[in-house]
N, C-alpha and C positions, 0 to 999 in steps of 0.2 A: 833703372837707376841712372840721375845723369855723371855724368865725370865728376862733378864736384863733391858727392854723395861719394862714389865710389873710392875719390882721393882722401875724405875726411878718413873713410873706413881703412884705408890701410894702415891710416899712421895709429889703429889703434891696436893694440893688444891684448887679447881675449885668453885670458887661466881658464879653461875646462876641464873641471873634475868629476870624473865619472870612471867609478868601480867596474862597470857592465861590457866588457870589449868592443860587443858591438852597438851598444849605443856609442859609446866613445869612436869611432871611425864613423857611423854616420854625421854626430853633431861637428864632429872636426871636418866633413866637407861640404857640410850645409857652410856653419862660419866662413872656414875658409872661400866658400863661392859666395858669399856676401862682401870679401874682400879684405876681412880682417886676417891679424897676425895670431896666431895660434900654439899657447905654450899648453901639451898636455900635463893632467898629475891622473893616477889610475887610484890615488886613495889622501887623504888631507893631508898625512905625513909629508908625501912629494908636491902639493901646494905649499903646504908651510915652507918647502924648503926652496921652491920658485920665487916665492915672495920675500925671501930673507936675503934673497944671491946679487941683490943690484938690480935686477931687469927691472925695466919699464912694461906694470902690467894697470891695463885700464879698466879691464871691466873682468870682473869675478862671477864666471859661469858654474856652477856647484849643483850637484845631485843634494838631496836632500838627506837618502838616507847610504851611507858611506861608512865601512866599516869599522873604521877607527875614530873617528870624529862626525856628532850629525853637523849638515848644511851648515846650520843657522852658529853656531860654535866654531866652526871654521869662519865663516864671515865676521863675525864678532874678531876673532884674533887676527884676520886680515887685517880689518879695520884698525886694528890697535896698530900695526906696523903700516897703514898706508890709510889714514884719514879720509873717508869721504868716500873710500873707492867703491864704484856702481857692482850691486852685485846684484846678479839674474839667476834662482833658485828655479830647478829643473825638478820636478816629483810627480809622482803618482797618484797622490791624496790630496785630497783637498786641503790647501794652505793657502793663508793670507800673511803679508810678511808682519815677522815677529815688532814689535813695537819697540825695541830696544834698538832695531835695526831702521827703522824707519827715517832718521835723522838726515839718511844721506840716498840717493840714488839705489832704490832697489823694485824689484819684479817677480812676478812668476810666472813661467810659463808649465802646462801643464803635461806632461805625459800618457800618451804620448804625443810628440809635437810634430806638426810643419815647420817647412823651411819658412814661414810668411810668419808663422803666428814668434817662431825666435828672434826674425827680424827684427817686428814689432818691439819684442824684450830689450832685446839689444839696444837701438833705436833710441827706447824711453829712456834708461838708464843714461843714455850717454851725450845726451841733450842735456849739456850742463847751462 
């Protein structure tokens, strides 16, 4: 990655929600060694409440299926309080993103994942 890649990446800010422990510590030091800024939530409740608190968040990384809220439901009300924002859907099963969500920057990457194929995610979404 050159410098300039690696400096776009830090001024960004990646929401990671994910229920699973240890996915959630692996995908937070994949991101994190891609260079971005990294705010965890372990269920959509503590997303919602990332996203309501002022921070600067850029790209919405979300499990799909999450006990309190599915993925695509949490994106959708991100979206309502942050227009446009790229969201990168992490699952198991086979998905192609929802059509209601299509309007703005979004992705999937599938489970389980490499560090190259998230990048990739990341990446698309955030090539505005």
């Amino acid at each position: 990655m050159s410098g300039t890649e690696t400096d776009t990446a830090r001024r960004l800010t990646v929401l990671l929600v994910e229920d699973e422990a240890l996915l959630m510590m692996a995908a937070v030091d994949m991101v994190e060694d891609m260079g971005y800024r990294v705010l965890e939530a372990p269920n959509a409740g503590k997303a919602l409440s990332h996203l309501s608190d002022g921070q600067t968040i850029d790209i919405l990384l979300t499990d799909v299926n999450l006990p309190d809220l599915r993925g695509p439901e949490l994106a959708a009300r991100a979206r309502e309080m942050h227009p446009g924002l790229p969201v990168v859907f992490a699952t198991g099963y086979p998905m192609s993103v929802p059509p209601e969500l299509a309007d703005a920057p979004t992705a999937v990457v599938n489970k389980p994942y490499w560090e190259e194929d998230l990048r990739k995610a990341l990446e698309t979404v955030s090539a505005r």
